[in-house]
C-alpha positions as CSV (number, residue, x, y, z in Angstrom):
1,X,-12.3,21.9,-44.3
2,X,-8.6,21.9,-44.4
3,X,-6.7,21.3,-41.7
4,X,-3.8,23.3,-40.2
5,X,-1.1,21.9,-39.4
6,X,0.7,24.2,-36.2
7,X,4.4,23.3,-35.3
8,X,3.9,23.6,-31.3
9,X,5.2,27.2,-29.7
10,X,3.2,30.4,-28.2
11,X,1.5,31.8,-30.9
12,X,0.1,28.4,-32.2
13,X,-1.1,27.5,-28.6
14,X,-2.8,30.5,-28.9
15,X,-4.5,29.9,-32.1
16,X,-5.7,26.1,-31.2
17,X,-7.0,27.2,-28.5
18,X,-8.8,30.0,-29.9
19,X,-10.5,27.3,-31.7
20,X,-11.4,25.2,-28.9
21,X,-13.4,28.2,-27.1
22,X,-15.3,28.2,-30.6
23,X,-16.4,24.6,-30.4
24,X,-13.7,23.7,-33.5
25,X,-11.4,19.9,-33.1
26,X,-8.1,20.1,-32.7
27,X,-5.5,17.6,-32.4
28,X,-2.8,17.4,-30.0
29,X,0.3,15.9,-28.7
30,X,0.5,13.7,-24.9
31,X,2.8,11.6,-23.8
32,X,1.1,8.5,-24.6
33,X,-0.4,9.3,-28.0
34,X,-2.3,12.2,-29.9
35,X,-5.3,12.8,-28.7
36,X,-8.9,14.4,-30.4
37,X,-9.6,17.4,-28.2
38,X,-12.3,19.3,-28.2
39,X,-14.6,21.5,-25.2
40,X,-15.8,18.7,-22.8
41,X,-18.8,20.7,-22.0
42,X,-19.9,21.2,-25.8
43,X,-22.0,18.5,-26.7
44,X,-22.0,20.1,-30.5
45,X,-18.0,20.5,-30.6
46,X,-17.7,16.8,-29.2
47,X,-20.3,15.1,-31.6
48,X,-17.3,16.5,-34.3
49,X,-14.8,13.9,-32.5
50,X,-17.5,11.2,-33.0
51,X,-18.2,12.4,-36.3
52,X,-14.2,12.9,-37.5
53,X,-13.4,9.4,-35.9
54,X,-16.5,7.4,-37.0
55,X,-16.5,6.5,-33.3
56,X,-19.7,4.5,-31.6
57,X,-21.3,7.1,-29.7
58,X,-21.5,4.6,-26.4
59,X,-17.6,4.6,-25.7
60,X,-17.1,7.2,-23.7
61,X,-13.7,9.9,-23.7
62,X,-11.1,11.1,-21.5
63,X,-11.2,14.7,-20.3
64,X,-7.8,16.0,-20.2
65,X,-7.4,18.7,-17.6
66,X,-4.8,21.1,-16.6
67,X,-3.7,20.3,-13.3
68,X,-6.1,19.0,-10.1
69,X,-8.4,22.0,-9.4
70,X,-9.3,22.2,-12.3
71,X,-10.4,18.2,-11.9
72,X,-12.1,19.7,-8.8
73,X,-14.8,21.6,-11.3
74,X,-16.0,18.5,-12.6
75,X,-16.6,15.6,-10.3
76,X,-18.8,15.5,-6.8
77,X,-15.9,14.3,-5.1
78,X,-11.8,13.5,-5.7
79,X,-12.0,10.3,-3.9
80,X,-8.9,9.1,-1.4
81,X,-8.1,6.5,-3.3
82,X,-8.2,8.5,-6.4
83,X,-6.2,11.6,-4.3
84,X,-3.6,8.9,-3.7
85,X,-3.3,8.0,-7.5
86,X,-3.2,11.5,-8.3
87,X,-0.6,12.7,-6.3
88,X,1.5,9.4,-7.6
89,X,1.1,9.7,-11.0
90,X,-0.5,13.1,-12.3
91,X,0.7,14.1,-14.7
92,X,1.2,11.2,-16.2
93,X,-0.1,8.5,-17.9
94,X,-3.2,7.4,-15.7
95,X,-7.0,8.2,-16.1
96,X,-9.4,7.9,-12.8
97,X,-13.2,7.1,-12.7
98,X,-15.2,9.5,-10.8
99,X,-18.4,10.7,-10.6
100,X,-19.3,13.3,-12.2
101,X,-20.8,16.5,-11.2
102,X,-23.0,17.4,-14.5
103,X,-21.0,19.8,-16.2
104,X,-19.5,17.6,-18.2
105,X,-21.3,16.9,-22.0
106,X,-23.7,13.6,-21.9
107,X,-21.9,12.5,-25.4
108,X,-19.0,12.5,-23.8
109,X,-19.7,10.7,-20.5
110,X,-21.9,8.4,-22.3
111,X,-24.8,8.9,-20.5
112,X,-22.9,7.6,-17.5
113,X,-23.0,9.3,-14.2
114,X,-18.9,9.0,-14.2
115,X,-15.9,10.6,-16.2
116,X,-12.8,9.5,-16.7
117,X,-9.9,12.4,-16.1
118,X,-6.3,12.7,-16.1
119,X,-3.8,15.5,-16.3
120,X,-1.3,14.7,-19.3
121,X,2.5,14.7,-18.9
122,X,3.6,16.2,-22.0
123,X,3.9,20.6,-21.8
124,X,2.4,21.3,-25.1
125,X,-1.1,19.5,-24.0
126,X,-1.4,21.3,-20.3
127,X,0.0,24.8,-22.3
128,X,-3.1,24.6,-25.2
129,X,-5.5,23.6,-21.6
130,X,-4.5,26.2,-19.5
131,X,-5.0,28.8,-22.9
132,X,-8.1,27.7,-23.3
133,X,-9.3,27.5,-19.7
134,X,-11.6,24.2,-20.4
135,X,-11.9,20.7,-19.7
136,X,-11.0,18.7,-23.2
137,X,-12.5,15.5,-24.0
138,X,-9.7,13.6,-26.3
139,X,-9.7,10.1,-27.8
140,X,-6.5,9.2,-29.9
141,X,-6.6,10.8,-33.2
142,X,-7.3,8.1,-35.8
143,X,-9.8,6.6,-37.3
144,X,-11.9,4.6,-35.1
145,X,-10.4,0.9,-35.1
146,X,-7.0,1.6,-36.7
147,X,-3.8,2.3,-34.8
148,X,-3.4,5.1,-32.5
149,X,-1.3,7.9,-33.5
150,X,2.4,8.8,-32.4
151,X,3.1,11.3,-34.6
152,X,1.4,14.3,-35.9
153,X,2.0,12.5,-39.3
154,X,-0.1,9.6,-38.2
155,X,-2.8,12.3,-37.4
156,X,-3.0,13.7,-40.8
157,X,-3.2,10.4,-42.6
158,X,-6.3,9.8,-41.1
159,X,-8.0,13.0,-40.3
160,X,-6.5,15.1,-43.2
161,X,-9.4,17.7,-43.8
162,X,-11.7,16.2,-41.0
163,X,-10.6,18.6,-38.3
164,X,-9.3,22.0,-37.8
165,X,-5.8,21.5,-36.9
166,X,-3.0,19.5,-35.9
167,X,-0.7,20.8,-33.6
168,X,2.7,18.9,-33.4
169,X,4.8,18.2,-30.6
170,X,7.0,15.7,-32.0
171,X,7.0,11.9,-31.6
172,X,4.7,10.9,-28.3
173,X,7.1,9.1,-25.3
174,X,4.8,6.3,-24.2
175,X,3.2,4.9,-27.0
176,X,0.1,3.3,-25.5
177,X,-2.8,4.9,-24.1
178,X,-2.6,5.5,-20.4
179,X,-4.3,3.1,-17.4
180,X,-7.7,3.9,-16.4
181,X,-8.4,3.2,-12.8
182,X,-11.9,3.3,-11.5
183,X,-11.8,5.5,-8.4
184,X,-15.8,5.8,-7.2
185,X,-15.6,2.3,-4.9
186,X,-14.0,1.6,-1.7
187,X,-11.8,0.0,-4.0
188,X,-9.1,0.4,-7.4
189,X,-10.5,-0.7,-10.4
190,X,-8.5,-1.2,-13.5
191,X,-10.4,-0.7,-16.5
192,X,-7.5,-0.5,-19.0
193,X,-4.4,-1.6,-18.7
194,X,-1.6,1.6,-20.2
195,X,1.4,3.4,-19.1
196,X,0.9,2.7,-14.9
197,X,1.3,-0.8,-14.2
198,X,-1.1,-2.6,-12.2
199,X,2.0,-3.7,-9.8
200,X,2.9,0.6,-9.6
201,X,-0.7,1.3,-8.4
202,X,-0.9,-1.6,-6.3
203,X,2.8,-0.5,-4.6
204,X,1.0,3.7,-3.9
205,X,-2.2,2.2,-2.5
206,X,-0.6,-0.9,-0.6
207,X,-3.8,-2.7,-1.3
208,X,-4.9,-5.3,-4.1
209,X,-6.5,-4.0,-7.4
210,X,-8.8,-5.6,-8.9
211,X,-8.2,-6.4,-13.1
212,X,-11.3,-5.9,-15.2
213,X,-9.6,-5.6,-18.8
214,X,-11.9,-7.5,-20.8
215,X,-12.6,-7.4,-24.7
216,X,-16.1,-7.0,-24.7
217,X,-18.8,-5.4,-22.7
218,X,-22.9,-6.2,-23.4
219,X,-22.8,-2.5,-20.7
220,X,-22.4,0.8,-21.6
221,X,-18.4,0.5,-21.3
222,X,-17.2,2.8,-17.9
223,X,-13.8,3.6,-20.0
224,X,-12.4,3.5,-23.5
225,X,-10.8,-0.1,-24.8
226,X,-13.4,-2.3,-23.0
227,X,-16.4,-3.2,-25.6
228,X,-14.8,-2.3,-29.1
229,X,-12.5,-3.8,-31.4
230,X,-9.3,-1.8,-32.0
231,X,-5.7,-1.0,-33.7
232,X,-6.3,-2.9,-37.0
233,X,-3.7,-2.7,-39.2
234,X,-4.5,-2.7,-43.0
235,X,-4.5,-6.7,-43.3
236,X,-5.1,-9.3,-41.1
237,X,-2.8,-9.5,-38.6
238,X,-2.4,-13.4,-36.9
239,X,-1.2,-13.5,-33.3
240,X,1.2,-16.3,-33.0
241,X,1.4,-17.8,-29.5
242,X,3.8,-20.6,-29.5
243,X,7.7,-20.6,-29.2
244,X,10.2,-19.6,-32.2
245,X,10.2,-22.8,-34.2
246,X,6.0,-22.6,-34.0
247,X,6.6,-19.0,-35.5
248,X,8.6,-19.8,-38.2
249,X,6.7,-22.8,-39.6
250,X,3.6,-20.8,-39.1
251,X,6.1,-18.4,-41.8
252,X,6.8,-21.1,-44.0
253,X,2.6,-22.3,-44.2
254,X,1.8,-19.1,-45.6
255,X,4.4,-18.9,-48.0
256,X,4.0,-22.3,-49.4
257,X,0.6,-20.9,-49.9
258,X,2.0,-17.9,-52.0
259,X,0.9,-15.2,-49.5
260,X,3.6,-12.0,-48.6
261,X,3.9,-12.3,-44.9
262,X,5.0,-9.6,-42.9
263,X,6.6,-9.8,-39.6
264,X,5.4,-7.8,-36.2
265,X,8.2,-9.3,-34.1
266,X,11.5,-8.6,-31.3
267,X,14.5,-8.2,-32.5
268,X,15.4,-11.7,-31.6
269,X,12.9,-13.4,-33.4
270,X,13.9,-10.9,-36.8
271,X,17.8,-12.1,-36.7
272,X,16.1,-15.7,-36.8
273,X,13.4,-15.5,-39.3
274,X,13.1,-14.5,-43.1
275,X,9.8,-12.6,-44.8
276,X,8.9,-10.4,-47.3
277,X,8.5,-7.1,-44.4
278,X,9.8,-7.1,-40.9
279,X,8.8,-4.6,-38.6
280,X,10.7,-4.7,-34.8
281,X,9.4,-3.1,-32.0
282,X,13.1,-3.6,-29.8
283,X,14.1,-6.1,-27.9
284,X,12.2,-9.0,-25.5
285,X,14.1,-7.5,-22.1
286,X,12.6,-4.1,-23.1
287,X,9.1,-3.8,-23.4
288,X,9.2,-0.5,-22.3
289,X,10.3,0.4,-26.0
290,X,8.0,-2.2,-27.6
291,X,5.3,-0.4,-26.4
292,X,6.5,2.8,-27.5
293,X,7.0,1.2,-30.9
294,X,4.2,-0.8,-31.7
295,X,1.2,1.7,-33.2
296,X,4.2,2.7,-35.8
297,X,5.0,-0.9,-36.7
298,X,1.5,-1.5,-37.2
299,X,0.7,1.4,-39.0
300,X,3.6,1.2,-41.0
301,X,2.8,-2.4,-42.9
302,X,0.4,0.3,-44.9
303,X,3.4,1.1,-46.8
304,X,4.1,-2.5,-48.2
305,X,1.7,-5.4,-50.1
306,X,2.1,-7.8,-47.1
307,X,-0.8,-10.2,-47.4
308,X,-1.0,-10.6,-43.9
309,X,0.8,-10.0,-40.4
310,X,2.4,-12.6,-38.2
311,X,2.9,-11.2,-34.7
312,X,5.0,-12.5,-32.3
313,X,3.8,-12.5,-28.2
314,X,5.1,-10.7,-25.4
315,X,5.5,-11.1,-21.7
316,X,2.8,-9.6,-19.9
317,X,4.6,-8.0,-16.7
318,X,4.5,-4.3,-16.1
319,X,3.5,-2.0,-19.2
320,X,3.8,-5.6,-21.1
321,X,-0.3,-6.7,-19.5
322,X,-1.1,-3.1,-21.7
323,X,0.8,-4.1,-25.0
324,X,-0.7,-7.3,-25.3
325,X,-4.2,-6.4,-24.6
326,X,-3.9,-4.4,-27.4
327,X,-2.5,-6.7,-29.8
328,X,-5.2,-9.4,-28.9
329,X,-7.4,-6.3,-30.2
330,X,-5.7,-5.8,-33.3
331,X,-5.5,-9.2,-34.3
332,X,-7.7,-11.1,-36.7
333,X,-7.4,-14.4,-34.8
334,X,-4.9,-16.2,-32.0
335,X,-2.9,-18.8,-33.6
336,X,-1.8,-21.3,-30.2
337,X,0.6,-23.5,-30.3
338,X,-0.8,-26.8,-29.8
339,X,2.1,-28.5,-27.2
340,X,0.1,-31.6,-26.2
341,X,1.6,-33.0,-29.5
């Protein structure tokens, strides 16, 4: 198969959708990154997403919709607290839990009796699902563990002749994938942390939310991010949590040992520190950008002969809880600074 790559206007909206209806893969642009898309009611056009990816056929995907009725076609009920979130953040960069109705492909729900949905904020996606008039299941476009993409570029190095086409939309805004929020209790659920802070959703519903981020799952995971490994960069990548002076002698161990190190790392720490590659990701104040940055840092280390990644930590508040939850799944290891000493 080779794949087409379609620069994003009408008559290439037309044609990738015209290969949705027909059960074909194509990749497209969101906000937060590229997603997989494919007809969320074919179970044969999704098993191609599982099969492109080499993705464990227990992690459920996303639907992406077009706006909220069509949501309404697929779920037994839009919950209140999930209408609240909705009409907050849709579109935007939020997926709700809710039970689904049945019409939705098993492969992609899982097996589960939920879905997660959300309605993406960027025109090129709700333009190719309103063309197409169908619900479309979409993980990010990568290989399964590596770094999501942000670029169409990103797409084609992994995928290149796996699926029918890229269309490109430019550079994605947010950089990490969006919160999912489980919406079928009498209560919010985060399942992921992403774009929507947990403080934002707890400031629409004016209740507590309950945080269930965890790395691993023994269950059939509810959303995408909870059981599996993910965002490897090429080598191993050591997360170094301990203050600058920890970071740089951590530098100086593995050079003394003859190994390229290559930085993942603010642009503070980068003015202070020396290695063979330094990637920043912008500056400690603005997380904001270091989330938009960091799936191009770490993809980008593919380009040197780094023997390994030193990355530095970030402070967790707002979209900072989603950037560090995935660096913890990127890394090989935590390195902690041991302060009792």
């Amino acid at each position: 198969m080779t794949t087409s790559f379609l620069l994003w206007n009408d008559e290439n909206i037309q044609k990738a959708s015209e290969w949705l209806k027909q059960g074909e893969v194509v990749a497209f642009p969101t906000e937060t990154v590229y997603g997989l898309g494919a007809d969320a009611t074919n179970e044969a056009a999704i098993g191609k997403i599982f099969k492109a990816k080499g993705r464990p056929s227990d992690n459920p995907l996303i639907v992406h919709l077009s706006d909220v009725e069509q949501m309404s076609r697929y779920v037994t009920e839009i919950t209140p607290i999930a209408k609240q979130l909705i009409e907050a953040f849709m579109p935007g960069p939020l997926t709700v839990i809710l039970k689904s109705n049945g019409k939705i492909a098993k492969n992609v729900t899982a097996g589960l009796d939920t879905v997660g949905l959300r309605i993406p904020d960027h025109l090129a996606a709700r333009e190719l699902i309103k063309a197409c008039d169908l619900p479309i299941a979409a993980p990010s476009a990568n290989l399964s563990g590596k770094p999501s993409p942000t670029s169409a570029v990103h797409v084609y190095q992994d995928l290149k002749d796996k699926i029918m086409a890229i269309l490109d939309g430019g550079p994605t805004g947010v950089g990490v994938e969006s919160t999912v929020v489980d919406c079928t209790g009498d209560h919010a659920v985060i399942l992921r942390p992403g774009g929507i802070t947990k403080q934002d959703i707890e400031h629409v519903l004016q209740a507590p939310v309950e945080d269930a981020t965890i790395l691993e799952t023994k269950d059939k995971p509810k959303s995408p991010g909870m059981k599996y490994t993910h965002y490897e960069p090429e080598v191993p990548m050591i997360l170094i949590d301990g203050d600058d002076d920890y970071f740089r002698t951590q530098i100086n161990q593995y050079q003394s040992e003859g190994k390229k190190v290559g930085l993942l790392v603010s642009e503070e720490l980068a003015r202070r520190s020396q290695a063979d590659t330094v990637m920043t990701v912008g500056t400690r104040e603005d997380i904001a950008t270091v989330a938009n940055q960091l799936y191009h840092a770490l993809r980008s280390f593919k380009k040197t002969d780094v023997d390994v990644i030193l990355a530095e930590t970030f402070n967790e508040d707002g979209v900072g809880q989603a950037v560090m939850n995935r660096m913890r799944k990127a890394a090989t290891y935590i390195d902690i600074e041991d302060k009792s000493k």
